[in-house]
DSSP file (Angstrom, degrees, kcal/mol; ACC not computed):
  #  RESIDUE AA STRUCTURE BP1 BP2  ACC     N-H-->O    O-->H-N    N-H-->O    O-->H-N    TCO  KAPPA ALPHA  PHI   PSI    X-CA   Y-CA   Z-CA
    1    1 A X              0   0    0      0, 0.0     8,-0.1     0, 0.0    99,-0.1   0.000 360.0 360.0 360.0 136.4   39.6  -48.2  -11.5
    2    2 A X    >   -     0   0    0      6,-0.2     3,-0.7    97,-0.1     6,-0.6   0.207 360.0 -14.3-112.6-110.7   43.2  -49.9  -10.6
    3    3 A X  T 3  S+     0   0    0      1,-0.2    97,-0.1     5,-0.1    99,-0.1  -0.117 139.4  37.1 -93.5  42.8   45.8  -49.1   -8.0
    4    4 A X  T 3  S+     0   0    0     -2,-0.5    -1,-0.2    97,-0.4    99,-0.1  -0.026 119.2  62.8-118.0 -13.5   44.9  -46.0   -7.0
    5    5 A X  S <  S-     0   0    0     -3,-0.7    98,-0.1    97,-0.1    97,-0.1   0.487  91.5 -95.0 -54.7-162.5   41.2  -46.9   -7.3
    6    6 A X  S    S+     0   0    0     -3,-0.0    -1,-0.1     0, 0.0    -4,-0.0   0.405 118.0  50.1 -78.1 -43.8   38.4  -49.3   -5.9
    7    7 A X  S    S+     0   0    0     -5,-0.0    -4,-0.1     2,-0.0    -5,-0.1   0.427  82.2 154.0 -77.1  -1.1   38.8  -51.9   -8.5
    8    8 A X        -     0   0    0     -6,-0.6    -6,-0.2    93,-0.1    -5,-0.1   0.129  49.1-138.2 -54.3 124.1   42.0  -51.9   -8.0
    9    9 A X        -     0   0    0     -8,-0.1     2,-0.5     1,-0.1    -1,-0.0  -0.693  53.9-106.6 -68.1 162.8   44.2  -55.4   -8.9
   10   10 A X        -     0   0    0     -3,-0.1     2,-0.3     1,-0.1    -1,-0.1  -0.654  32.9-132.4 -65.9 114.8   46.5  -55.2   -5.5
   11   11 A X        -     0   0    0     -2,-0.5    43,-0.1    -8,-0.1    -1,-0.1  -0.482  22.0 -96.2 -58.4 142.3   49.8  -54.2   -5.9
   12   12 A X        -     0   0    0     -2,-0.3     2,-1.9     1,-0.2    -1,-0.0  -0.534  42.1-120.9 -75.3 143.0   53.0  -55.7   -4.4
   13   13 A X    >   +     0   0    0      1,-0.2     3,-2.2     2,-0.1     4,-0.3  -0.513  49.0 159.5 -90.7  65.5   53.8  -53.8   -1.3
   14   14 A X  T 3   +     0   0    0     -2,-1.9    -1,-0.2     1,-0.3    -2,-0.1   0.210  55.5  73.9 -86.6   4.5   56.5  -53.0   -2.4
   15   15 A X  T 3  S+     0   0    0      1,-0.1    -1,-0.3     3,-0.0    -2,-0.1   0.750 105.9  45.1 -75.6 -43.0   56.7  -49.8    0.5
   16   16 A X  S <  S+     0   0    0     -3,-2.2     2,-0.2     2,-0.0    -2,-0.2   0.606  88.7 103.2-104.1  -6.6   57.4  -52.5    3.1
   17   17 A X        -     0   0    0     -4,-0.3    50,-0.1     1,-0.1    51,-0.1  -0.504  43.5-178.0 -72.8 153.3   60.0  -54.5    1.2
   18   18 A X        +     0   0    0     49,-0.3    49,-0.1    -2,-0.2    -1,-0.1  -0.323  18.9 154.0-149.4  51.7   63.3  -53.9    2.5
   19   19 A X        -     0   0    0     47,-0.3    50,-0.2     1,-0.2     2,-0.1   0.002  50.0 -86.5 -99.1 173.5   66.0  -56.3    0.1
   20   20 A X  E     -a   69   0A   0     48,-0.9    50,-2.7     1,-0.1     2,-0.6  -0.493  50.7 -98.6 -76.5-179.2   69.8  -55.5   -0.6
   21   21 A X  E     -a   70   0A   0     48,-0.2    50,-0.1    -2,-0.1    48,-0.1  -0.938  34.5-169.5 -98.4 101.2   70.5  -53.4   -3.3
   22   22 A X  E     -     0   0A   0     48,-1.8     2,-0.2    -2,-0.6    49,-0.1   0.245  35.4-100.3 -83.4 -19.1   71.5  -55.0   -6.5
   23   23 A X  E     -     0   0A   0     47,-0.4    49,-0.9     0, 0.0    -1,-0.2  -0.741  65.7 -24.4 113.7 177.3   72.9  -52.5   -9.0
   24   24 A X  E     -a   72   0A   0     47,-0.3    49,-0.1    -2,-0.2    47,-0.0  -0.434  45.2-148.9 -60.6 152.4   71.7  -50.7  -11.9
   25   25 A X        -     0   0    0     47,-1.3    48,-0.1    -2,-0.1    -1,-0.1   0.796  38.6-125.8 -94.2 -17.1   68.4  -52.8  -13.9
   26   26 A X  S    S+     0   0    0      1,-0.3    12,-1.5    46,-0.2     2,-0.2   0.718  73.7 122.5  63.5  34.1   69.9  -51.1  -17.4
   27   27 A X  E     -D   37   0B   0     45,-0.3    47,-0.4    10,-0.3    -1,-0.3  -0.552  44.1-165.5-106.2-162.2   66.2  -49.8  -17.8
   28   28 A X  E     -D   36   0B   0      8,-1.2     8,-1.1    -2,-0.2     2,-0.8  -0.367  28.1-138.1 147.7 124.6   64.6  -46.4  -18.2
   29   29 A X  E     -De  35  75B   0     45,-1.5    47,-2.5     6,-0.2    48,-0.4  -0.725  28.6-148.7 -65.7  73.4   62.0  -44.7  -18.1
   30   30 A X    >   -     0   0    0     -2,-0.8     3,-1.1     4,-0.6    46,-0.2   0.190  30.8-110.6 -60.8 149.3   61.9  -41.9  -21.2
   31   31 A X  T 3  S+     0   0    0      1,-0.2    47,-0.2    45,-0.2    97,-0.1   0.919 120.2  57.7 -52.6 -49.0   60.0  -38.4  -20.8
   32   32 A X  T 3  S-     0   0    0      1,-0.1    -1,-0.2    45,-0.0     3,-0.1   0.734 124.6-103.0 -46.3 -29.7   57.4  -39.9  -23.2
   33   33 A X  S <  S+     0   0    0     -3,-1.1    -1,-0.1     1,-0.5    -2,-0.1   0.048  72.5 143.4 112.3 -44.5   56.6  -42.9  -21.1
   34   34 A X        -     0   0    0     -5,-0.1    -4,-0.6     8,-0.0    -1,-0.5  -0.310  38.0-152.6 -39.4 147.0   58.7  -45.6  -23.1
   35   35 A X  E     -D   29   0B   0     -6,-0.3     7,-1.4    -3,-0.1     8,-0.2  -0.869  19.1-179.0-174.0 112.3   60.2  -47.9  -20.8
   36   36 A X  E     -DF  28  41B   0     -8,-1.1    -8,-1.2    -2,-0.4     2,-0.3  -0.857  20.1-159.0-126.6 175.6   63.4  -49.5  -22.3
   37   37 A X  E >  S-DF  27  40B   0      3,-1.5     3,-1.5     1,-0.9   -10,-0.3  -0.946  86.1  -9.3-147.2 136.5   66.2  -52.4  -21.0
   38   38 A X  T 3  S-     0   0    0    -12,-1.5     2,-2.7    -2,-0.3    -1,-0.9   0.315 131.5 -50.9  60.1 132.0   69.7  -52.1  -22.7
   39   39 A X  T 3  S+     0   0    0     -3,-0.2    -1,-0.3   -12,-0.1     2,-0.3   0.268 116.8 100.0  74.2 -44.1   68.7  -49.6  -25.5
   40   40 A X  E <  S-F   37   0B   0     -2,-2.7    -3,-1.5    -3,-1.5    -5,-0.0  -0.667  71.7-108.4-116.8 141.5   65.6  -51.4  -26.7
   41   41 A X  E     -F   36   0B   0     -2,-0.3    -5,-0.2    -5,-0.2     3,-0.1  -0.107  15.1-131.0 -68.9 171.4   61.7  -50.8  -25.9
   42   42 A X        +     0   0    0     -7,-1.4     2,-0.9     1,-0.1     3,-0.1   0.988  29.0 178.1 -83.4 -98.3   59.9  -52.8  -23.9
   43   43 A X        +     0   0    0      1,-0.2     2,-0.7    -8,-0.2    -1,-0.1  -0.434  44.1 104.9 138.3 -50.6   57.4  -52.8  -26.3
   44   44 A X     >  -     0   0    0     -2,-0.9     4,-0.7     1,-0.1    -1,-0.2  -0.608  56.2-153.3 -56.7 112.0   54.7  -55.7  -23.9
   45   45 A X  H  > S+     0   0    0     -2,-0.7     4,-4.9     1,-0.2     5,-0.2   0.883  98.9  59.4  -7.8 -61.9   51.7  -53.5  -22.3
   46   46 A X  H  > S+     0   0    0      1,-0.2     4,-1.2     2,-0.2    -1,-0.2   0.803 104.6  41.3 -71.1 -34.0   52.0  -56.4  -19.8
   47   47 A X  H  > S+     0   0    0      2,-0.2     4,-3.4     3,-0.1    -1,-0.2   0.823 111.8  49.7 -60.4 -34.5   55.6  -55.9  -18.7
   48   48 A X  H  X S+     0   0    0     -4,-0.7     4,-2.2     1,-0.2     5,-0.2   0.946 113.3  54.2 -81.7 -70.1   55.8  -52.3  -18.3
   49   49 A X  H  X S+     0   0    0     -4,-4.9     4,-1.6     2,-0.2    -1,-0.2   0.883 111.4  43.6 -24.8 -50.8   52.5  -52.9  -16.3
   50   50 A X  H >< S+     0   0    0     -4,-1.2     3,-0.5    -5,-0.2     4,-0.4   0.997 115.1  46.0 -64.5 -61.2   54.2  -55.4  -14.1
   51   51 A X  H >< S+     0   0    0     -4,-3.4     3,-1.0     1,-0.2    14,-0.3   0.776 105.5  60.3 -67.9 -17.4   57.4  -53.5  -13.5
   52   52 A X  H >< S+     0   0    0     -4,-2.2     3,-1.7     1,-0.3    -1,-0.2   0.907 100.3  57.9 -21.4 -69.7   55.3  -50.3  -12.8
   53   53 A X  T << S+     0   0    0     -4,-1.6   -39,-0.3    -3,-0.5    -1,-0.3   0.398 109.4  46.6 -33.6 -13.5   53.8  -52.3   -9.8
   54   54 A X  T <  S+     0   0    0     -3,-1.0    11,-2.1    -4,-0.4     2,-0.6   0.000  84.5 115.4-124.4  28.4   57.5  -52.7   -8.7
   55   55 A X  E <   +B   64   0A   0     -3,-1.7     2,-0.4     9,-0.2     9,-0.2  -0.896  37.9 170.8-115.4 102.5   58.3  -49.2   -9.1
   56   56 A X  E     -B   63   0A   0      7,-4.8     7,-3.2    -2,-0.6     2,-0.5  -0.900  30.9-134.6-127.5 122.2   59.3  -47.3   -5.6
   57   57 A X  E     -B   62   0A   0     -2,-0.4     2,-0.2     5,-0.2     5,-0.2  -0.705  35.3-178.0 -68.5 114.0   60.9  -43.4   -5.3
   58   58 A X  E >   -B   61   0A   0      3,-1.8     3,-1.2    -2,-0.5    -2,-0.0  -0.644  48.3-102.3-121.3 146.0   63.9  -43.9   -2.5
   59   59 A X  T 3  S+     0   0    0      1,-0.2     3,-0.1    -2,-0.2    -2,-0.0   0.886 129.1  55.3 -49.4 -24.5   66.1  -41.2   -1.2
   60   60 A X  T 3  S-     0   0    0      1,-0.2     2,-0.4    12,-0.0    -1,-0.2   0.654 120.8-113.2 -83.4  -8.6   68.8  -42.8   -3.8
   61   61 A X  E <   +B   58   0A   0     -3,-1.2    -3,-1.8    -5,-0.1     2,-1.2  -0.908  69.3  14.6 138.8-159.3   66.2  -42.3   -6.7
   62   62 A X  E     -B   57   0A   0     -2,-0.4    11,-1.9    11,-0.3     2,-0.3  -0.491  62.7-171.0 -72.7 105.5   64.3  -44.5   -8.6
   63   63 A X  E     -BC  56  72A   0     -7,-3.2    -7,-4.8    -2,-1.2     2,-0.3  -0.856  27.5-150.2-130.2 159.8   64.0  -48.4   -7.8
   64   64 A X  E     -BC  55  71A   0      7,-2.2     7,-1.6    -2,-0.3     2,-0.4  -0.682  43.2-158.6 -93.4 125.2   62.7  -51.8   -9.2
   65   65 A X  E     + C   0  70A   0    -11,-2.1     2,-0.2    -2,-0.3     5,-0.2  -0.988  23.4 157.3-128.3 156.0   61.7  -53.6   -6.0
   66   66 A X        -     0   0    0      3,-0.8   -47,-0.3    -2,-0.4   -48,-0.1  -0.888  57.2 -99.9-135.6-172.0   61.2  -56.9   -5.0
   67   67 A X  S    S+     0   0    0     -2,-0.2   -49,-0.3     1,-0.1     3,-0.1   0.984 121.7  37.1 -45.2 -56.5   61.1  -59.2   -2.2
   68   68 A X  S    S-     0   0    0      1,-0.2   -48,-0.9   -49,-0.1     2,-0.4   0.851 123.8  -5.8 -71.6 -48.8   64.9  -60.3   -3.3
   69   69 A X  E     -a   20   0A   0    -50,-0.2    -3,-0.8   -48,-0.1     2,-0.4  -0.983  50.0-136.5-159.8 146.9   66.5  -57.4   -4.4
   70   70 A X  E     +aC  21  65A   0    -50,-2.7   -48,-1.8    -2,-0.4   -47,-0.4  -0.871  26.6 175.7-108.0 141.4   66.3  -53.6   -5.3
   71   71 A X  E     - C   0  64A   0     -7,-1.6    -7,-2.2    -2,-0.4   -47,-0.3  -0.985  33.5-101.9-143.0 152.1   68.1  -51.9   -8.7
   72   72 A X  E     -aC  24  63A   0    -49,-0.9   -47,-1.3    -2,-0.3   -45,-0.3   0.010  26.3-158.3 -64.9 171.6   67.9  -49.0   -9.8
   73   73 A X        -     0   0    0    -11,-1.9     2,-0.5   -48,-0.1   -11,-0.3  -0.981  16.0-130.9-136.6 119.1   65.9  -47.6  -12.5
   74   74 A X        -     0   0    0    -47,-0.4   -45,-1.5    -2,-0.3     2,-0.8  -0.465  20.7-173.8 -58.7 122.5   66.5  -44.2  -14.7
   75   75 A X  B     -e   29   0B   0     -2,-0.5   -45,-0.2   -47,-0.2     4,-0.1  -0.907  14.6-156.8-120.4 138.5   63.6  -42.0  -15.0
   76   76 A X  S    S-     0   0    0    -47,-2.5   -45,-0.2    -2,-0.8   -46,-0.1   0.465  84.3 -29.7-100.2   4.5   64.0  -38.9  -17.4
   77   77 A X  S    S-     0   0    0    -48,-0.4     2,-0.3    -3,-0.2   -46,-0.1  -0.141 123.8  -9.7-161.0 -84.7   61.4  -37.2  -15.7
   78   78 A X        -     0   0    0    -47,-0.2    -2,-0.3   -48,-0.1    49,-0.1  -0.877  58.7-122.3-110.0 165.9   58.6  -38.9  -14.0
   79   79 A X  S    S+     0   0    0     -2,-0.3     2,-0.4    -4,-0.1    48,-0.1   0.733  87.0  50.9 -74.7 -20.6   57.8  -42.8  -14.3
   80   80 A X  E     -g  127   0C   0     46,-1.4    48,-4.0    16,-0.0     2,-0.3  -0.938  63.3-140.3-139.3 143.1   53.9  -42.2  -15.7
   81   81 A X  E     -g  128   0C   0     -2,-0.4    16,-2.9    46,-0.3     2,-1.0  -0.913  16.5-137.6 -68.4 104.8   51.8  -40.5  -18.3
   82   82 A X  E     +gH 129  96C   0     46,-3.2    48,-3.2    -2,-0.3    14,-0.3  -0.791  35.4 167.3 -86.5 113.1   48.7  -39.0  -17.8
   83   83 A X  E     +     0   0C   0     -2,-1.0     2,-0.3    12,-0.7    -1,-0.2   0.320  59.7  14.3 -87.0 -19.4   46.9  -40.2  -21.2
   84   84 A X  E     - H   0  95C   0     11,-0.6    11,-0.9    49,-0.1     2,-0.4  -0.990  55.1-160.7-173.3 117.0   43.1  -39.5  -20.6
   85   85 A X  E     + H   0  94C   0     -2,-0.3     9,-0.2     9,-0.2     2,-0.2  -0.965  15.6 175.6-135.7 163.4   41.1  -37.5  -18.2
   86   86 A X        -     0   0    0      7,-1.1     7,-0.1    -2,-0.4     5,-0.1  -0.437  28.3-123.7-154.5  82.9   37.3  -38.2  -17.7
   87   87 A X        -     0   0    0     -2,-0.2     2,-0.4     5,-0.1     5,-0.3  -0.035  32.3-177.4 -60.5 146.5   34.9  -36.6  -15.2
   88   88 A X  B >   -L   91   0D   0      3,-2.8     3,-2.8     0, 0.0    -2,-0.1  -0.939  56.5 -21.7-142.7 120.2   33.1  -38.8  -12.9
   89   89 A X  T 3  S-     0   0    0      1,-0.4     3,-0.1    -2,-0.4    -2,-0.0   0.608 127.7 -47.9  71.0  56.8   30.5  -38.4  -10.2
   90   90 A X  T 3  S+     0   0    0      1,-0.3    63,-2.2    62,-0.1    -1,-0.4   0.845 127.0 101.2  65.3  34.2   31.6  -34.7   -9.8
   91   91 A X  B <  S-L   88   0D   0     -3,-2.8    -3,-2.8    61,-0.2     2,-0.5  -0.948  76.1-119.2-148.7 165.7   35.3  -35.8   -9.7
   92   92 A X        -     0   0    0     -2,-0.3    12,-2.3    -5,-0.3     2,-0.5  -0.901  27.6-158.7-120.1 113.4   38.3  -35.8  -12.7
   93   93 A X  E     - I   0 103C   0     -2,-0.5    -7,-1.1    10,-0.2     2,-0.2  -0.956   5.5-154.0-103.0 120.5   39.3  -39.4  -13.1
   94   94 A X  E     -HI  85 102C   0      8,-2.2     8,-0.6    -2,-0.5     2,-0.4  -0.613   3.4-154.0-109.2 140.1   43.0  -39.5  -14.8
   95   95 A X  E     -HI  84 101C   0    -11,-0.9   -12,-0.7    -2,-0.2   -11,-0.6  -0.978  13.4-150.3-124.4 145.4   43.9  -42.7  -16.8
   96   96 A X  E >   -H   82   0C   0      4,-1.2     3,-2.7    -2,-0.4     2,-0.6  -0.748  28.4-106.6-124.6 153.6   47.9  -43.0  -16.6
   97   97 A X  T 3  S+     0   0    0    -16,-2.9   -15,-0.1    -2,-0.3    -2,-0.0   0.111 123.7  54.4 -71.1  37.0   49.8  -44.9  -20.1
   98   98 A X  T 3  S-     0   0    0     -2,-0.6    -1,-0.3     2,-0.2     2,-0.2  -0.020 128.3 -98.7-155.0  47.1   50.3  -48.2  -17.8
   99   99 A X  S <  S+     0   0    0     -3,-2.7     2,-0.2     1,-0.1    -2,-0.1  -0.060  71.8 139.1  85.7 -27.0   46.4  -48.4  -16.8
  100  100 A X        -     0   0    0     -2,-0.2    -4,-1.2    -5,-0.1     2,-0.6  -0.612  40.8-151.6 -86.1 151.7   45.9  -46.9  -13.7
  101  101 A X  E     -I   95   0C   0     -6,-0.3   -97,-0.4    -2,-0.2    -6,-0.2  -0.860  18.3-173.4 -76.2  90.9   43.0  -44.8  -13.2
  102  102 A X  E     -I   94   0C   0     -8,-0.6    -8,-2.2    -2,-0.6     2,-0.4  -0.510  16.8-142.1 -91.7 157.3   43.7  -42.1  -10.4
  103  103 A X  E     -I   93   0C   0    -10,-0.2     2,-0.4    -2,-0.2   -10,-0.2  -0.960  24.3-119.3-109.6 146.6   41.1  -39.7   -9.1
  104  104 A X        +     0   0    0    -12,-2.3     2,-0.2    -2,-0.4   -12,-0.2  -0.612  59.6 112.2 -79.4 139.4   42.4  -36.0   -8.4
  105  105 A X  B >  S-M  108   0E   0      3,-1.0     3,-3.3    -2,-0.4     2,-0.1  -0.723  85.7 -61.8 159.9-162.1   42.0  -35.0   -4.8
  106  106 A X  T 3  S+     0   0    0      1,-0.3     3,-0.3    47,-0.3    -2,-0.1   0.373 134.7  41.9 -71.7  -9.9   43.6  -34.2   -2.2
  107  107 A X  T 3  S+     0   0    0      1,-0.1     2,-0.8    -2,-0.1    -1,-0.3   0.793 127.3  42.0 -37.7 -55.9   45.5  -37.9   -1.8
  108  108 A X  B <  S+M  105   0E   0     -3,-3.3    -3,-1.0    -5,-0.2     2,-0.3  -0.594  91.7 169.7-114.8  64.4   46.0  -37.5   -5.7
  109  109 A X        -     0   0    0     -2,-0.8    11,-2.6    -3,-0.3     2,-0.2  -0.661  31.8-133.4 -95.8 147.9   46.9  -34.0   -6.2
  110  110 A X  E     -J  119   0C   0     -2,-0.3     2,-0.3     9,-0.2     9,-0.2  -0.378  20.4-175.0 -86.7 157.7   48.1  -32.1   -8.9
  111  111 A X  E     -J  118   0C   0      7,-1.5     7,-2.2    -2,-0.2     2,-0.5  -0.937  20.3-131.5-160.2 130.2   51.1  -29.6   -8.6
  112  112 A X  E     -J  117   0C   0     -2,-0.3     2,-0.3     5,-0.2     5,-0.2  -0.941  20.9-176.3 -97.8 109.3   52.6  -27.1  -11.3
  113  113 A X  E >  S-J  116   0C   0      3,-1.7     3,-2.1    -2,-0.5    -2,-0.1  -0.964  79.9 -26.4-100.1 143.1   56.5  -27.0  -12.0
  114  114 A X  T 3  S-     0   0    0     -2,-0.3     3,-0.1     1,-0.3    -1,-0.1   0.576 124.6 -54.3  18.8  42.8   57.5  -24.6  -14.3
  115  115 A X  T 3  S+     0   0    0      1,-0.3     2,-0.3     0, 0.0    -1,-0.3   0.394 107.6 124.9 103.4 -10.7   54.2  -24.8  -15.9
  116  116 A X  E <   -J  113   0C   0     -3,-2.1    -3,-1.7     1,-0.0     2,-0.5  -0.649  60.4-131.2-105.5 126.9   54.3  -28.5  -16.4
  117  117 A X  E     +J  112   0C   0     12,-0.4    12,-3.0    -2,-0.3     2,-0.2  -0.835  28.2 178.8-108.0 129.9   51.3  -30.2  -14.9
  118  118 A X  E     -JK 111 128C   0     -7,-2.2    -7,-1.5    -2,-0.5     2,-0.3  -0.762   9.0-166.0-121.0 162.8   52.2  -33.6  -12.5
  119  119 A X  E     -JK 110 127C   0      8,-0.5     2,-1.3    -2,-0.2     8,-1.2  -0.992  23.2-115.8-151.8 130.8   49.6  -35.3  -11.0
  120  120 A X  E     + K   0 126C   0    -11,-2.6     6,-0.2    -2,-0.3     3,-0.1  -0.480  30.9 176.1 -95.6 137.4   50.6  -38.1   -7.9
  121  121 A X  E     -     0   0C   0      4,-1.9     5,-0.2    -2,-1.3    -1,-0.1   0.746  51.9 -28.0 -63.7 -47.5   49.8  -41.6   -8.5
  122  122 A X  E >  S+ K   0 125C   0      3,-0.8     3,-0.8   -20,-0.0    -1,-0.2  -0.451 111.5   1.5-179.5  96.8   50.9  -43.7   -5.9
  123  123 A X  T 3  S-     0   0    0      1,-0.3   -66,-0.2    -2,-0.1     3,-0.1   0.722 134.5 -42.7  99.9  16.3   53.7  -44.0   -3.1
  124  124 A X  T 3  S+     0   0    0      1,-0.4     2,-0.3   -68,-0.1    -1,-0.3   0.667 109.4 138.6  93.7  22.2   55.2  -40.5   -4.0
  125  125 A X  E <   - K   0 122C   0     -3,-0.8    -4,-1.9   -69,-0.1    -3,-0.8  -0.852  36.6-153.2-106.3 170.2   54.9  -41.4   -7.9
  126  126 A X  E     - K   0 120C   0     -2,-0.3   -46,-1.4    -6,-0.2     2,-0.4  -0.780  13.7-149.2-128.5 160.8   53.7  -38.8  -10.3
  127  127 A X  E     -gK  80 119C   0     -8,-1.2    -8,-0.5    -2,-0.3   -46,-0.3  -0.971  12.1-146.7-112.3 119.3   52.2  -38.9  -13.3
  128  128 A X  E     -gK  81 118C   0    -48,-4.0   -46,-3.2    -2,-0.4     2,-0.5  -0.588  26.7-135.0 -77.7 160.3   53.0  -35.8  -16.1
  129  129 A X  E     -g   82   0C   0    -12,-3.0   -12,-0.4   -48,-0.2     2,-0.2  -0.938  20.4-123.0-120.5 155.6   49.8  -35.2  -18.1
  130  130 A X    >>  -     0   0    0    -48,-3.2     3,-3.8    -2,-0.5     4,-1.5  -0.494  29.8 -84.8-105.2 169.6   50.3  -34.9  -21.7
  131  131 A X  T 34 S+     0   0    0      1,-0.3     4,-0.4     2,-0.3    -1,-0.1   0.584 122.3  38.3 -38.0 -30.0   49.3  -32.1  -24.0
  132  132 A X  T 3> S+     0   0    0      2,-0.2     4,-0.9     1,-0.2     3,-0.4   0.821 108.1  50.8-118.7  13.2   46.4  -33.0  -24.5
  133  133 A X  H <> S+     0   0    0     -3,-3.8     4,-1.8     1,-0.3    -2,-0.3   0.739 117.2  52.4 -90.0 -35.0   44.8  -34.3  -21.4
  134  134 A X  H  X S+     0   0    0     -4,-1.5     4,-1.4     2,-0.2    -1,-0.3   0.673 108.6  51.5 -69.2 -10.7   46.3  -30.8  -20.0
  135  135 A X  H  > S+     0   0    0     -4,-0.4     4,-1.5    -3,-0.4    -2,-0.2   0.701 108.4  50.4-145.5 -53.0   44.5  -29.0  -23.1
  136  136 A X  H  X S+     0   0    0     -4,-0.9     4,-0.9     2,-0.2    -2,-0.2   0.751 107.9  53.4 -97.8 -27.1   41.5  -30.6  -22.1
  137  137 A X  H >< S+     0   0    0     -4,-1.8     3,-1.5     2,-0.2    -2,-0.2   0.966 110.0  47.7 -18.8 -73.8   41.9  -29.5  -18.4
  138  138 A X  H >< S+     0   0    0     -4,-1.4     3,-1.2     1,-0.3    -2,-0.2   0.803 104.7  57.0 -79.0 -30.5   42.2  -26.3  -19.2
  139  139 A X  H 3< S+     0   0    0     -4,-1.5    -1,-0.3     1,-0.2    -2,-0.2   0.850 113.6  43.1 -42.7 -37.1   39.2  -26.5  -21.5
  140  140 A X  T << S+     0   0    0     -3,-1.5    -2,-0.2    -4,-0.9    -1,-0.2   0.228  89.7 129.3 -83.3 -25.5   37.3  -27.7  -18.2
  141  141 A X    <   -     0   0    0     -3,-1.2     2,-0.3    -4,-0.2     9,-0.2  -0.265  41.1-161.5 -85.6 150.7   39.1  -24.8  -16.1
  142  142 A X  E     -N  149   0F   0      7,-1.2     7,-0.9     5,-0.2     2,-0.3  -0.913  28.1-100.9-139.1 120.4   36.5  -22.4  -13.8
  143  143 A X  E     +N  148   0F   0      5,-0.3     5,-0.2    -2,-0.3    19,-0.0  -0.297  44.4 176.1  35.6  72.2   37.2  -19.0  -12.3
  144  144 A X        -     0   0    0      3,-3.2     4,-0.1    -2,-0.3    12,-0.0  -0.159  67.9 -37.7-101.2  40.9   38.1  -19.2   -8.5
  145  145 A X  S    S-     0   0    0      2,-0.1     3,-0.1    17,-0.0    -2,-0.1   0.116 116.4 -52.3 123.8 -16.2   38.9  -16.5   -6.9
  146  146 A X  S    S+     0   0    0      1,-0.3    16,-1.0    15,-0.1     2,-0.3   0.318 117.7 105.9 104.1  -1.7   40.8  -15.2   -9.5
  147  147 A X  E     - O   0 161F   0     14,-0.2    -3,-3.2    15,-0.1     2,-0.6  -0.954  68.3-131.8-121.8 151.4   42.7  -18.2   -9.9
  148  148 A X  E     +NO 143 160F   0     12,-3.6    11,-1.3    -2,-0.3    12,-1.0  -0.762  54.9 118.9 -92.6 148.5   41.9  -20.6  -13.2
  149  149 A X  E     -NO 142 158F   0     -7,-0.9    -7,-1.2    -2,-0.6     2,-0.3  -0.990  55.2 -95.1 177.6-171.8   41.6  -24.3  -12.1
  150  150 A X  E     - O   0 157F   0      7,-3.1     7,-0.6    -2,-0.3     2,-0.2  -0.990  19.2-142.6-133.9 130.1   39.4  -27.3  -11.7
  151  151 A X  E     + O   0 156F   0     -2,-0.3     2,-0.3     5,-0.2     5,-0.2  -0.578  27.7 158.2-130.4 141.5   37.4  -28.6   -9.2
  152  152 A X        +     0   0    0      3,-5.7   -61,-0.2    -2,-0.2   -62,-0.1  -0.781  65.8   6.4-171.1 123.4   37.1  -32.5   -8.4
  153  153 A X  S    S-     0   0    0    -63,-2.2   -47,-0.3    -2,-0.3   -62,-0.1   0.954 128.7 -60.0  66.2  54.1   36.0  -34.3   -5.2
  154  154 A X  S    S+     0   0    0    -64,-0.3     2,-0.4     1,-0.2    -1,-0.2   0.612 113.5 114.3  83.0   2.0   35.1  -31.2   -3.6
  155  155 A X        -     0   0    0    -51,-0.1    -3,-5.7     2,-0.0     2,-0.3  -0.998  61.4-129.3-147.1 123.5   39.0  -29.7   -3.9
  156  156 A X  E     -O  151   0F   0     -2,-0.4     2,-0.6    -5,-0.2    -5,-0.2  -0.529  20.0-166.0 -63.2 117.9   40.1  -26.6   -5.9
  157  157 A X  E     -O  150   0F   0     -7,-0.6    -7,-3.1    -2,-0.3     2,-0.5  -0.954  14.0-137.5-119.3 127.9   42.9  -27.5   -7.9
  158  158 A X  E     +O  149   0F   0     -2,-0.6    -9,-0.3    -9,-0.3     3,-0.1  -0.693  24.1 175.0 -89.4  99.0   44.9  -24.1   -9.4
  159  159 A X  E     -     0   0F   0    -11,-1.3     2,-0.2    -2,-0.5   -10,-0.2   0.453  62.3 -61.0 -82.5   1.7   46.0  -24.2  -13.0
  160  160 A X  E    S-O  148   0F   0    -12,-1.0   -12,-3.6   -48,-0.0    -1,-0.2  -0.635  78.9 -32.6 144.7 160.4   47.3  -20.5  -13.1
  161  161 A X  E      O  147   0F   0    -14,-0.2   -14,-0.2    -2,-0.2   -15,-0.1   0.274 360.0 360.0  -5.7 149.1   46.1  -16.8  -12.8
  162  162 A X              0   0    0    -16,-1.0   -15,-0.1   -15,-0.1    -1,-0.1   0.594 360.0 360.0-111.6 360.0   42.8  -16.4  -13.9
């Protein structure tokens, strides 16, 4: 598990930092999950990881924080990927493309816009899950009520009309 986990390495606390505002970083975040600076990916695991950890949603949008200074960031949809999904101990464990390992429930909930399944990560970030970690949801999906959906830590989560 990482920062949404138990196992979690700590993250910088980056909620309670409070710096001037610096400008644009000339990054961005791609619908895919690619993470570029000027035009060109990022292409280090270990960078995109770091600056993730610095990653906070502000009323003005998306920002890179630190102690020193905040800049904005572009995001073309949301900042994370859900890459993976993996049931666990009667719970849906989510693995996101920059490592963290979220568990759904009601702290980590999933939410349908226009059809599109987001799932939140941290601090009011979301993760989209990708085609086929939703595919494999919906493989996984039960009969509730009359709504299709998945059940994990004890919370109904609704994927559509059943």
């Amino acid at each position: 598990m990482t920062a949404a986990g138990t196992d979690a390495p700590r993250l910088p606390p980056v909620e309670s930092w409070n710096p001037a505002f610096c400008g644009d970083s000339h990054m961005r975040i791609a619908r895919d999950g690619a993470w570029f600076h000027d035009g060109a990916p990022i292409t280090r695991p270990e960078l995109v990881r770091l600056f993730a950890g610095l990653l906070r949603l502000d009323a003005e949008g998306y920002m890179l924080v630190t102690p020193a200074e905040k800049c904005a960031i572009a995001v073309e949809d949301v900042p994370f990927l859900a890459v993976a999904v993996e049931a666990r101990d009667n719970a849906l464990a989510f693995t996101t493309n920059v490592g963290d390992v979220v568990q759904l429930d009601q702290d980590h909930a999933l939410r349908l816009a226009d059809g599109v399944p987001y799932l939140h990560v941290r601090r009011g970030l979301e993760a989209r899950l990708s085609r086929p970690v939703y595919y494999q949801l919906a493989d996984m999906a039960v009969d509730h009520q009359g709504v299709m959906g998945v059940w994990s830590g004890g919370t109904f989560f609704a994927l559509g009309d059943a």
